[in-house]
C-alpha positions as CSV (number, residue, x, y, z in Angstrom):
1,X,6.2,-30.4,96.4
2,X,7.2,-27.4,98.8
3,X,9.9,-25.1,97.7
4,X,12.7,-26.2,99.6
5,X,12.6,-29.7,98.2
6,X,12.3,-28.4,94.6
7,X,15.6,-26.3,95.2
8,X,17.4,-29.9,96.9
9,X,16.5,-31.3,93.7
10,X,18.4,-29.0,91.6
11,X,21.8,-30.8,90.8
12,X,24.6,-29.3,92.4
13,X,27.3,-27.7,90.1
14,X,30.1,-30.0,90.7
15,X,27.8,-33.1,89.7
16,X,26.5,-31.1,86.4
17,X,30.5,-30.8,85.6
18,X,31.1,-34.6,86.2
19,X,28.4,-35.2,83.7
20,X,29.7,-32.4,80.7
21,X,33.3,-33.0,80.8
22,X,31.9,-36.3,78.4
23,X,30.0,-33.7,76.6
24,X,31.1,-33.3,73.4
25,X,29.7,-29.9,72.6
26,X,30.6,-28.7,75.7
27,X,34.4,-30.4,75.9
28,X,35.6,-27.5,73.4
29,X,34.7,-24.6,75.6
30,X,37.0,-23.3,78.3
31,X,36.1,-25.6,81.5
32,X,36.1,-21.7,83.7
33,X,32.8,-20.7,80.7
34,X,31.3,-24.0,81.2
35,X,31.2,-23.7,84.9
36,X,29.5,-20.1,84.8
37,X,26.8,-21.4,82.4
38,X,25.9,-24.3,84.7
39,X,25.8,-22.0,87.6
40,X,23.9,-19.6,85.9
41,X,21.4,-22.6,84.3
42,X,21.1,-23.7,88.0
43,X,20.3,-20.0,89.6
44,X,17.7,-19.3,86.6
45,X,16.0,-22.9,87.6
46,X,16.2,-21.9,91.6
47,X,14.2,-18.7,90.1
48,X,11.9,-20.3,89.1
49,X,11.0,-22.7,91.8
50,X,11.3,-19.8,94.1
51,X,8.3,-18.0,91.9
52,X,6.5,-21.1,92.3
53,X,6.8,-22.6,88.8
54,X,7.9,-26.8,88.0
55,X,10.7,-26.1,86.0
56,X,12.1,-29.3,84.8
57,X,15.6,-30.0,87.5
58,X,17.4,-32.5,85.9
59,X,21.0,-32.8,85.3
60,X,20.1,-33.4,81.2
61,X,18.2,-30.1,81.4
62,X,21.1,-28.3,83.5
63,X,23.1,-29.3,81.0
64,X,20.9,-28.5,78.0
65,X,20.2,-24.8,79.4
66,X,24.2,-24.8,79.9
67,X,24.4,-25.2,76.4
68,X,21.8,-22.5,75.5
69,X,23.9,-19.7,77.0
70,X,27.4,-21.1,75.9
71,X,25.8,-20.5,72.8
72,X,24.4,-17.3,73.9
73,X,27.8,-16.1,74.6
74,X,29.7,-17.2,71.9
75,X,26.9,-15.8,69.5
76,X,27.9,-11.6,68.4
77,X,25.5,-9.4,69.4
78,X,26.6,-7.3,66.4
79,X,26.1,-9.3,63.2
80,X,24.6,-8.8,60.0
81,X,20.9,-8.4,59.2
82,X,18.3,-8.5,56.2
83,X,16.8,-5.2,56.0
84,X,13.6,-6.1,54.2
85,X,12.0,-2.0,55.4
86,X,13.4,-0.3,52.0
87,X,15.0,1.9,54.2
88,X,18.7,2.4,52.7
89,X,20.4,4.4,55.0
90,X,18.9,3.1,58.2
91,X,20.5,4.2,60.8
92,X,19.7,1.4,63.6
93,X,20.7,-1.2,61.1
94,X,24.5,0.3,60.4
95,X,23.5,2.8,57.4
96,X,25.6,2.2,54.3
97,X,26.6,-1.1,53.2
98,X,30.0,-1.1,51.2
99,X,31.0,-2.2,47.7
100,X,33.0,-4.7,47.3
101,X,36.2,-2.5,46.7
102,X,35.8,-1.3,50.2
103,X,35.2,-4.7,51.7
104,X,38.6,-6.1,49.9
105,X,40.3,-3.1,51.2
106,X,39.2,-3.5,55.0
107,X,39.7,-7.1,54.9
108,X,43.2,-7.0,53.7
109,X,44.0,-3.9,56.4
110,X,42.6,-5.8,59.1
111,X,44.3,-9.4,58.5
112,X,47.5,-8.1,59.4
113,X,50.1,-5.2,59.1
114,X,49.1,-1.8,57.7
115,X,50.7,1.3,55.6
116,X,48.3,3.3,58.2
117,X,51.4,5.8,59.1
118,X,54.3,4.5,57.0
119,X,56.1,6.1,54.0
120,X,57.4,3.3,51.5
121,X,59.2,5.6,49.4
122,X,61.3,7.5,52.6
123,X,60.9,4.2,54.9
124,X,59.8,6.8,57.4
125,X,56.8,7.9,59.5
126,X,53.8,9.1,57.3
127,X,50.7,10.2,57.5
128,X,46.8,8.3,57.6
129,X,45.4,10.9,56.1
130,X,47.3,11.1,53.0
131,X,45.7,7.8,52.0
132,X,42.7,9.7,51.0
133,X,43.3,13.3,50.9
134,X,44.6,14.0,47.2
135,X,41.4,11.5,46.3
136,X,39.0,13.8,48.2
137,X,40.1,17.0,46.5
138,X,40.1,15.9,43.3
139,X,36.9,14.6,43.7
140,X,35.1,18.0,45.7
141,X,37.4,20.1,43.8
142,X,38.9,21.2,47.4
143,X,42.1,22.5,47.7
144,X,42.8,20.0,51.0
145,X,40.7,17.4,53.0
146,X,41.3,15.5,56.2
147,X,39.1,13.0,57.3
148,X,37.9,12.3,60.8
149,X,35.5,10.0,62.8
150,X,32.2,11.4,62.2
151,X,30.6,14.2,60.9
152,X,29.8,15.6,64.3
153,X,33.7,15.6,65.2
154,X,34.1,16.9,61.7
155,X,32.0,20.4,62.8
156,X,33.5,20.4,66.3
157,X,36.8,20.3,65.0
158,X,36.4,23.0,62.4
159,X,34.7,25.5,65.2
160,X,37.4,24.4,67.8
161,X,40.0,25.6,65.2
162,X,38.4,28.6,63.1
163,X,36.1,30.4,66.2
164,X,37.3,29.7,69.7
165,X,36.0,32.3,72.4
166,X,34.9,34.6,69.1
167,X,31.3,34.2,67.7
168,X,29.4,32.6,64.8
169,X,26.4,33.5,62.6
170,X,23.8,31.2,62.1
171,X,20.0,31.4,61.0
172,X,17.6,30.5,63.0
173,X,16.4,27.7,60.1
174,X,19.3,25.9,60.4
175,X,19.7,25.0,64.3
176,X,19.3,21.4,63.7
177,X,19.2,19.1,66.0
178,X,20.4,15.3,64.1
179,X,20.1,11.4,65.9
180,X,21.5,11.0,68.9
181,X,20.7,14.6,70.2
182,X,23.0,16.0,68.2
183,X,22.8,19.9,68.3
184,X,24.0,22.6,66.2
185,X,23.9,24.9,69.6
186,X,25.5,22.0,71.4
187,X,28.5,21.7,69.5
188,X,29.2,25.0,69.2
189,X,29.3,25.6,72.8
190,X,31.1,22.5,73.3
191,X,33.9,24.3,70.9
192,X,34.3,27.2,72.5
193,X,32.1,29.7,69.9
194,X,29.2,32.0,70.7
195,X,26.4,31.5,68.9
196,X,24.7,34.3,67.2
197,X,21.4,33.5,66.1
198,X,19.8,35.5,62.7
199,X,16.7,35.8,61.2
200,X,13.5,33.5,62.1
201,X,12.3,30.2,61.8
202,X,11.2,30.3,58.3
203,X,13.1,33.3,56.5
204,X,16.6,34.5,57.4
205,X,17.8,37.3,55.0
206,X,21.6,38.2,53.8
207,X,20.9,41.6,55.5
208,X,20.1,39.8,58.8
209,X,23.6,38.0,58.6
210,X,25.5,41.3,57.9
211,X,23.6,43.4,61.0
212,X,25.2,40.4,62.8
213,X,28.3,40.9,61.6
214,X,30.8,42.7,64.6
215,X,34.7,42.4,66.0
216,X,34.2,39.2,67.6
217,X,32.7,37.5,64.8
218,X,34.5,34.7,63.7
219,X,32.8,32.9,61.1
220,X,29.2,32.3,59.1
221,X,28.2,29.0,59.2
222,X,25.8,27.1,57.3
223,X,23.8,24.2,57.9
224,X,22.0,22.4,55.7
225,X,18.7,20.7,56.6
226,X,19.6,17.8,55.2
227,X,17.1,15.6,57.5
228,X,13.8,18.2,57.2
229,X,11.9,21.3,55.2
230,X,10.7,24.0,55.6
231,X,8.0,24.7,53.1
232,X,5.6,27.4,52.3
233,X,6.3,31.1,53.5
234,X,10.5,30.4,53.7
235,X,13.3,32.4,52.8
236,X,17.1,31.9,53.2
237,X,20.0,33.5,51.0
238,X,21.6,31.8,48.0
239,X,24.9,30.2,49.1
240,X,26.9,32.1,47.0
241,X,25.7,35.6,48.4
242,X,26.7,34.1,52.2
243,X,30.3,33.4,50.5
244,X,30.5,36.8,49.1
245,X,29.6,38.5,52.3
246,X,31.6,36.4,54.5
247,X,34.5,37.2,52.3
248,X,33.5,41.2,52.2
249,X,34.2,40.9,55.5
250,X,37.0,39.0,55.7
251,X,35.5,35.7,57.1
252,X,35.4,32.4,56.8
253,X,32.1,30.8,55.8
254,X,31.5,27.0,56.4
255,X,28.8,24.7,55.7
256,X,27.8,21.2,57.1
257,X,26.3,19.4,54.6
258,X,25.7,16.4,56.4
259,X,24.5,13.7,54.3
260,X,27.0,15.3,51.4
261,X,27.3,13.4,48.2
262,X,29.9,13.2,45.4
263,X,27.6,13.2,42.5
264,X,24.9,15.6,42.3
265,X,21.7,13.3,43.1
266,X,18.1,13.5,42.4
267,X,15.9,11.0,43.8
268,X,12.3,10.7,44.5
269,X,11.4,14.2,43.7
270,X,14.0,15.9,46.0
271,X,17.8,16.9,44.9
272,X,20.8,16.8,47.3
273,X,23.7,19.5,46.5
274,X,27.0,17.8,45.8
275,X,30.2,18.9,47.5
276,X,31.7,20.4,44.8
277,X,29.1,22.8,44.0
278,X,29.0,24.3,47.4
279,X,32.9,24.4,47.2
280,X,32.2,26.5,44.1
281,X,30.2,28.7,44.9
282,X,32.7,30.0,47.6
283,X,32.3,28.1,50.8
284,X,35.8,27.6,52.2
285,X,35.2,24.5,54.8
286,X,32.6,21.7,54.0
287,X,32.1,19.1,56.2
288,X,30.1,15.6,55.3
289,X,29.4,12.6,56.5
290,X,31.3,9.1,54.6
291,X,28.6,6.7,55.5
292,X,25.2,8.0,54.2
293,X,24.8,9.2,50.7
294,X,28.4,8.9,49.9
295,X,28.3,5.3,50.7
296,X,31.3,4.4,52.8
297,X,32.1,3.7,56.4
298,X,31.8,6.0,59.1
299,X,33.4,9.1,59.2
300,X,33.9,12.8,59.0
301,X,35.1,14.7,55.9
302,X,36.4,18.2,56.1
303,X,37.0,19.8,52.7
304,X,37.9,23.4,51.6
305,X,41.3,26.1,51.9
306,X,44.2,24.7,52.4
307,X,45.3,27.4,54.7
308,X,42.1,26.0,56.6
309,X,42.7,22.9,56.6
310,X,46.4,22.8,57.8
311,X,45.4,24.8,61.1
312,X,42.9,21.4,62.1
313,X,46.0,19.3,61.4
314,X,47.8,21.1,64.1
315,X,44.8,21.1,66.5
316,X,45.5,18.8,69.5
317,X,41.8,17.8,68.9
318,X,42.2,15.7,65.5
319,X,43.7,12.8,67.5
320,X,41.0,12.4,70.0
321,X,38.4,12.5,66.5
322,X,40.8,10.3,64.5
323,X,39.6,8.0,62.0
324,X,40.6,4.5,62.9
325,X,42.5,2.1,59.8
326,X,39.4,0.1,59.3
327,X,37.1,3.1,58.6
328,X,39.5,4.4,56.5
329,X,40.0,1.8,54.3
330,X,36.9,1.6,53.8
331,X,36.5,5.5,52.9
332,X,39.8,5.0,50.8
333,X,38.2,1.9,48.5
334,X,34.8,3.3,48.0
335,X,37.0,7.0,46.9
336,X,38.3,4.3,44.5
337,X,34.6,3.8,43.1
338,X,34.1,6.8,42.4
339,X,37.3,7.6,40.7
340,X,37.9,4.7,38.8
341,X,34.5,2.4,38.6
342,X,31.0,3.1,38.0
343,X,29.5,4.7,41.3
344,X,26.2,4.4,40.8
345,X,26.0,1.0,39.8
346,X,28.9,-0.3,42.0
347,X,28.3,2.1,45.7
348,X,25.0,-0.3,47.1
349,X,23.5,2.9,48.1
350,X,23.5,4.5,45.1
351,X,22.6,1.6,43.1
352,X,19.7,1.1,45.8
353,X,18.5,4.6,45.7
354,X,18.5,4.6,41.3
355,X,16.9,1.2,41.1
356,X,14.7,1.0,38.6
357,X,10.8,0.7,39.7
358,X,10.7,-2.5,36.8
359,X,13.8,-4.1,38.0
360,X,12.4,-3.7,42.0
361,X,8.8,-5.3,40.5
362,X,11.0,-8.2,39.2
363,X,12.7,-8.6,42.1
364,X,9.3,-8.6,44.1
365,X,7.7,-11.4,41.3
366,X,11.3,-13.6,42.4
367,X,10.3,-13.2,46.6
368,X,6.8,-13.9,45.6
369,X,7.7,-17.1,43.3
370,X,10.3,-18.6,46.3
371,X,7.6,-18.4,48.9
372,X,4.6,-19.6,47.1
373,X,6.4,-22.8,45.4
374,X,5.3,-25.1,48.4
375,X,1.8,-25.0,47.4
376,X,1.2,-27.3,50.7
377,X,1.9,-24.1,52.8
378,X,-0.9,-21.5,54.1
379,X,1.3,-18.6,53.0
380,X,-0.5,-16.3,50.9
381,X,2.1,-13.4,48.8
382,X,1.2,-10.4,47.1
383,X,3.3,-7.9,45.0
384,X,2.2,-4.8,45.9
385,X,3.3,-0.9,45.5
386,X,5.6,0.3,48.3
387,X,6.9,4.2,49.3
388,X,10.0,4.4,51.4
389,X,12.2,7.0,52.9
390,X,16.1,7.2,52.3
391,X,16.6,7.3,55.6
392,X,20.3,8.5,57.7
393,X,18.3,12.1,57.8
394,X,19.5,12.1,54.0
395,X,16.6,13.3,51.2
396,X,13.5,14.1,53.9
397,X,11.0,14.7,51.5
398,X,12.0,12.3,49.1
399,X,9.6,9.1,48.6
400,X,11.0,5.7,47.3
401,X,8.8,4.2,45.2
402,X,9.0,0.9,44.7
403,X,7.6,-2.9,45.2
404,X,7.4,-5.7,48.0
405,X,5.6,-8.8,49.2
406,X,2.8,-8.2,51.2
407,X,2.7,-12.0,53.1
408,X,-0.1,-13.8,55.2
409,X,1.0,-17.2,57.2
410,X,-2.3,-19.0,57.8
411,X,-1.9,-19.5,61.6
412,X,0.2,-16.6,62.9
413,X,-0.4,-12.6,63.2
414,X,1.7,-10.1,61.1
415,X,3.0,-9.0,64.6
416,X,4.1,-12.5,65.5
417,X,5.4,-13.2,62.5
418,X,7.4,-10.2,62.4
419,X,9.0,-10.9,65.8
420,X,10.3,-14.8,65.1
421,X,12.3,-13.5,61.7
422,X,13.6,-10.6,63.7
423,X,14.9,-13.1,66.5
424,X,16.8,-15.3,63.8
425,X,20.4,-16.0,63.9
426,X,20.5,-13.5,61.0
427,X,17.6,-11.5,61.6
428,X,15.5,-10.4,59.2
429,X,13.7,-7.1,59.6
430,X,10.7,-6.2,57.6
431,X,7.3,-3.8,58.3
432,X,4.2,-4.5,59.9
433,X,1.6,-3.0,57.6
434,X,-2.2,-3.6,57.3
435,X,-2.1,-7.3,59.2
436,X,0.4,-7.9,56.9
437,X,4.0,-8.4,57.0
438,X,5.7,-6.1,54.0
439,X,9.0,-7.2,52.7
440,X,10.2,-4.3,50.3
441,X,12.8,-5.8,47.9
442,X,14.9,-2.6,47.5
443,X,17.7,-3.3,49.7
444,X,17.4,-7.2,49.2
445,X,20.5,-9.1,47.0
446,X,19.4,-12.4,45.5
447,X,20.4,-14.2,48.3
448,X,18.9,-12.3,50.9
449,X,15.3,-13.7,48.8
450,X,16.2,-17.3,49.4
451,X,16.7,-16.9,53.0
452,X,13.4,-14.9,53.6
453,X,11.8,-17.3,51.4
454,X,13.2,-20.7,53.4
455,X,12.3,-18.7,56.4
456,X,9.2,-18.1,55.5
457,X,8.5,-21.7,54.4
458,X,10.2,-23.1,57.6
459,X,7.5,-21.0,59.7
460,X,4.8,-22.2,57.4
461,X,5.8,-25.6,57.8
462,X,5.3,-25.6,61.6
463,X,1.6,-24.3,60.9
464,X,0.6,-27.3,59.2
């Protein structure tokens, strides 16, 4: 059969919508989204038969593909996921999963009407970020906080206020570069400051920062390398002799933590400085992200001097950077964790991070038990020892020891295997290691098991 005839065979649109309007799938779709799928169904066909394939051309196959890209279309592109890498801040799969506190408090702020910039007491207008400013200094020991949209905003915000046109010290070990291209020198310029480089690579000294030190110097800013090390021959000055310099001089000194945490945290060998102990020991501006080790949604946290802190509420900036109500309930619920509940058994990433390497091996033996219990099924499961990273550029050095199922589907590579779980309605992500797939339990609820497990045994099913 010569092209042309193939492509006269092809229904014509007007006949595929005589045939769906009795459709009862179809029938509750917009008629104007039913008619773009059949067109589109019957240009993808004429594709074909123009490249020379036999695709099928009948008007139950039209309709058929139709229904494949209604579905398509009505199907989120962002949805949730089953991170089976051990990865608990990664960063392609959303970061930080809230607690339940936060989730209440989004889905109530989001169903209808807020308090987002309302004052119940004066019935007037109030502000958003007095929903979560007293909480943050209480809990950094700040004198004020305002929140914005990310931490990058967060820095750009601070420089844009405290060093426009005027210059700022930095060593040389801390011009970091985060996801997303993200640059220390970047953001700077983008604020308005100079940048001053000091010291080298591996050691920057407090008498390089004070050479630096001229009229036009604004501020000293500190980065921390929260997502690498340095190691061996390395040298930088404590934090509290930057402070004390800074103020000798009548400076300001800031620091961007990054991935900042609440509660002074030691995990896998490496320790991450809390906010409150770089507030301490002088810093007058922190900045920190909400969504990685802290645990919340996205956004920016700026804590530190109140007479610091009011200047960036003036700034014509803060409402391009704005946190938005969703984000901020979030922030605002899981502040509530940490005030009033048990953080590090109620935050997920905390309680992911401390997990137990027994209570991980038990939740491995539970994986390994769902999977096996068809004993019809070629699947073959093995507990084995795992090492993870935190991910989010949070803890670099720091490795995650733990458990997973190591798992062989008679019939099917690792590779293949790993690609039709990913491609599920609710994908499920996991490693390719060693021609076998590795399912690491540490960021996996009880739920999350059965629906590996039944879609592990629905794969080896087909095998048989």
């Amino acid at each position: 059969m010569d092209v042309n005839h193939k492509l006269r065979a092809i229904p014509s649109v007007d006949r595929l919508l005589s045939i769906a309007v009795a459709d009862r799938e179809l029938t509750q779709y917009p008629r104007e989204l039913v008619t773009d799928c059949l067109r589109q169904a019957a240009a993808n066909v004429r594709e074909k038969c123009r490249q020379g394939q036999e695709p099928d051309v009948s008007a139950e196959t039209m309709i058929s593909l139709a229904k494949e890209l209604v579905k398509q279309i009505n199907t989120p592109s962002l949805r949730r996921v089953i991170n089976a890498t051990g990865v608990v801040l990664h960063t392609n799969l959303g970061r930080a999963p809230l607690s339940k506190r936060a989730i209440n408090g989004v889905t109530e702020v989001m169903a209808g009407y807020s308090t987002l910039e309302y004052n119940t007491e004066t019935g007037e207008r109030g502000s958003r970020y007095s929903h979560v400013a007293a909480q943050l200094s209480r809990l950094t020991g700040a004198e004020a906080a305002i929140v914005v949209n990310n931490n990058a905003a967060a820095v750009l915000l601070v420089l844009s206020v405290l060093a426009k046109d005027r210059e700022v010290i930095v060593s040389r070990g801390e011009l970091v570069e985060i996801g997303g291209s993200f640059r220390i020198p970047d953001v700077l310029r983008q604020s308005g400051a100079t940048l001053i480089e000091v010291g080298t690579t591996n050691k920057t000294h407090l008498a390089d920062y004070e050479r630096a030190i001229g009229p036009n110097t604004a501020a000293i800013l500190k980065v921390h390398t929260s997502n690498y090390r340095i190691i061996g021959f390395t040298s930088q000055p404590a934090g509290a002799e930057i402070a004390a310099l800074a103020h000798k001089y009548q400076l300001p000194v800031i620091e961007d933590l990054g991935s900042g945490t609440l509660l002074p945290l030691t995990v896998g060998g490496e320790t991450e400085p809390a906010v409150t102990e770089r507030l301490a020991l002088g810093f007058d501006v922190v900045t920190f992200s909400g969504d990685k080790l802290m645990g919340a949604g996205q956004a920016g946290i700026i804590a530190g001097k109140e007479q610091y802190i009011a200047l960036m509420k003036k700034h014509p900036l803060l409402r391009a950077i704005r946190i938005d109500k969703l984000s901020l309930a979030a922030l605002e619920g899981t502040l509530m964790e940490y005030s009033a509940g048990n953080p590090v058994r109620d935050i997920p990433v905390l309680a992911m991070l401390f997990a137990a390497e027994e209570e991980l091996k038990a939740r491995a033996g539970r994986l390994q038990a769902l999977v096996i219990k068809d004993g019809r099924l070629s699947i073959a499961a093995e507990i084995i020892e795992v090492s993870s990273p935190a991910g989010g550029g949070a803890l670099p050095a720091a490795a995650l020891r733990g458990y997973g199922v190591a798992i062989c589907v008679s019939g099917i590579s690792a590779g293949s295997l790993e690609s039709l779980l990913r491609q599920r309605q609710v994908p499920i992500i996991a490693r390719v290691q060693a021609d076998r797939l590795v399912f690491d339990v540490r960021c996996l609820s009880d739920n999350d098991l059965e629906e590996i497990a039944a879609a592990l045994l629905a794969i080896g099913g087909r095998q048989v």
